[in-house]
N, C-alpha and C positions, 0 to 999 in steps of 0.2 A: 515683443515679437520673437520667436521663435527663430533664432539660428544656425540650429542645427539641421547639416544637411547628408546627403546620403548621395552618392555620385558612383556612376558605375562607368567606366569608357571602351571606348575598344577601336584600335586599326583595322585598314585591308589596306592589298592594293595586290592588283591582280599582276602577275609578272615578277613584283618586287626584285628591280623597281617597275611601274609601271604603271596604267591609272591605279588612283589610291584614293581612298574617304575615310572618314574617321566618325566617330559618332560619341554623345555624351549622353546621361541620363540622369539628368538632377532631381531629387527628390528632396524634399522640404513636407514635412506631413502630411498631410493630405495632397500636397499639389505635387505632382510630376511632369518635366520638361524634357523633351525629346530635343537634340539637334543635331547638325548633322553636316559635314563639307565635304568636299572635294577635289581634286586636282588633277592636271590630266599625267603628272609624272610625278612620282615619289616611289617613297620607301615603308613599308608595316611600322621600321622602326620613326619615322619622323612623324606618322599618323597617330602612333599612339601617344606620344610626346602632344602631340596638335590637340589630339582629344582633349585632355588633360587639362591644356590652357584653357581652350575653349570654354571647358565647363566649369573652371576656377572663377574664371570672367565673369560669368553668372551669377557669383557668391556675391555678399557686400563685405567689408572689411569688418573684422571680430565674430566672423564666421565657424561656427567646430562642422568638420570636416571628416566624414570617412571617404574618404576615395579607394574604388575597388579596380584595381584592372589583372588581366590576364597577362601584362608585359614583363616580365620580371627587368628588362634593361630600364621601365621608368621605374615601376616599386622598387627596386634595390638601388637604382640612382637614385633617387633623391632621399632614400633611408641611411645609405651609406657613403655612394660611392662620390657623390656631387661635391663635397667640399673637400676629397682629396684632389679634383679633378681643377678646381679652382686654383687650390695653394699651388700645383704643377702647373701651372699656365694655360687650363684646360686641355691638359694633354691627359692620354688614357695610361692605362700600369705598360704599354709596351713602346710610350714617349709618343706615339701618333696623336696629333691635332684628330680633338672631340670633335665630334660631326654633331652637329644641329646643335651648336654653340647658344646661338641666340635666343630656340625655344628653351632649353634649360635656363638660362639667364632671367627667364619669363616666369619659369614654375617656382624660383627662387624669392624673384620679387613677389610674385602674388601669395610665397606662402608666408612669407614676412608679417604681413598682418590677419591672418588666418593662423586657427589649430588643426592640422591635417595631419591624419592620420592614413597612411599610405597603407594600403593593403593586397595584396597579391590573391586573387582566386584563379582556381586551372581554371583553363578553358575549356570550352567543345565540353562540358562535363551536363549540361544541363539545369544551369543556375538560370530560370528564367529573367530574370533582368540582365544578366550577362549575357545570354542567349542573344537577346534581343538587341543588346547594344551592339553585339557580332555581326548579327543583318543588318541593322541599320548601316554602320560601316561595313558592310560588303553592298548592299543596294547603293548608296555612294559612289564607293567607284565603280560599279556596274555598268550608272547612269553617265558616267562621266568618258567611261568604254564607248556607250554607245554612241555619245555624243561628238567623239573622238572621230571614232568611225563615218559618221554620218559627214563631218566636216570636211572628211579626207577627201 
């Protein structure tokens, strides 16, 4: 069976903070997975982190892994910055208590038994699967906007 997978993610969230979705796009060779959440109050930065899990989730364990996103604060956390943030008590380089503690804690565990390879692509550049993972998390919180709206 074939392991190897391809994952592309991406945040919104209109306001920031404010409704927010996030979106993943799993590929495994031939087959491609779209999914996709929402919420009616967050942050870009806890969306892209959310993604991220989300579409780990979906791997099975001895999984190899390129994961692509536009976030530089998840690509460069968990490439660099995440086990200094640990050894300091999850505190960031200016002593402030890390925000979204527990989805890092998550990306950590699930990459434990997985080979992930984190990878930073710009955004808004016109990488069709990036592109798209962009809509899907902005359709997200769009949908959770209007649902917002409508409940008010």
């Amino acid at each position: 069976m074939n392991k190897s997978f391809f994952i592309f993610t991406d945040g919104s969230s209109i306001g920031n903070p404010g409704p927010a979705g996030w979106a993943a796009i799993v590929i495994q060779g031939a087959k491609r997975r779209e999914t996709t959440g929402s919420v009616p109050w967050s942050t870009v930065s806890e969306m892209e982190l959310r993604a991220a899990v989300e579409a780990l989730r979906l791997t099975p364990a001895g999984a190899r892994i390129e994961l692509r996103s536009d976030s530089e604060l998840l690509i460069h956390g968990m490439r660099f910055r995440v086990f200094r943030w640990m050894r300091f008590g999850w505190r960031n380089s200016r002593g402030f208590e890390l925000q979204h503690q527990e989805l890092w804690r998550e990306l950590l565990l699930l990459s434990t038994d997985r080979t992930i390879r984190w990878l930073w692509v710009k955004g808004h550049t016109g990488h069709p699967i990036q592109s798209r993972a962009d809509a899907l998390a902005y359709e997200a919180a769009r949908a959770v906007a209007v649902q917002e709206r409508i409940a008010a």
